[in-house]
C-alpha angles and dihedrals in degrees: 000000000000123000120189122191107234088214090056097070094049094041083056087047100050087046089050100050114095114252117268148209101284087074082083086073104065087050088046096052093062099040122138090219122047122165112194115205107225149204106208140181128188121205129204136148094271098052148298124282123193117194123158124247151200114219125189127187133185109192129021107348120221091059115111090238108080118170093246146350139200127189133205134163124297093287132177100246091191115072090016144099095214116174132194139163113262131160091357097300134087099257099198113190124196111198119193109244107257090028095129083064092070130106113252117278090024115127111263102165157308135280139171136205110213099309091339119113127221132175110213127217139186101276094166097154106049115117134197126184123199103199088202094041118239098264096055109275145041119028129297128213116187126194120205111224093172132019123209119207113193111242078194119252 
């Protein structure tokens, strides 16, 4: 008599099939460069304003001293080619459509910064706060809908 294990065949499938595209996170995630696309609000006494940004950051990222941020208009990051001006260069993201949809750490998109290369993934749950707000007063909280890890020129 001949017995086969039913987890033998899958297990084969899964070692023959080619590598694909979710080996970027582990070199994003150490990336020295990492831009987070935003949601923000900035409260003061007057009102709230919400406008979208780009955030980079260096070095560790959480603290309210990125290396540098841009700020546009509220956008939808997801569906959309949107560009800015950040750290000197024209940073450009493509987010798939439904992206926001993901579950956190999923690949949602691609993005570059100048001729630097980043794969984007669902944050969704990263928040920075600006003590003394983006546009000059009040207090800023962003959101990061999407995060961006360099792959290096």
């Amino acid at each position: 008599m001949h017995i086969t294990n039913p987890l033998l065949l899958p297990l084969t499938l899964l070692l023959a099939l080619p590598p694909t595209s979710t080996h970027a996170a582990p070199t994003a995630a150490a990336s020295p460069k990492n831009i987070y696309l935003t949601s923000c609000t900035t409260y003061t006494l007057q009102s709230d304003q919400r406008t979208s940004a780009a955030i980079l950051y260096t070095a560790a990222a959480g603290s309210s001293n990125p290396s540098a941020l841009s700020t546009l208009a509220p956008t939808q990051w997801a569906g959309s080619t949107q560009r800015v001006q950040l750290s000197g260069s024209i940073f450009e993201s493509r987010i798939e459509a439904g992206a926001e949809g993901l579950e956190r750490s999923s690949i949602a998109g691609q993005a570059r910064l100048g001729r630097e290369r980043f794969v984007c993934f669902r944050d969704g749950g990263s928040v920075f706060r600006f003590g003394e707000g983006v546009v000059g007063e009040g207090v800023t909280v962003c959101t990061a809908e999407f995060w961006c890890g360099s792959l290096g020129s």
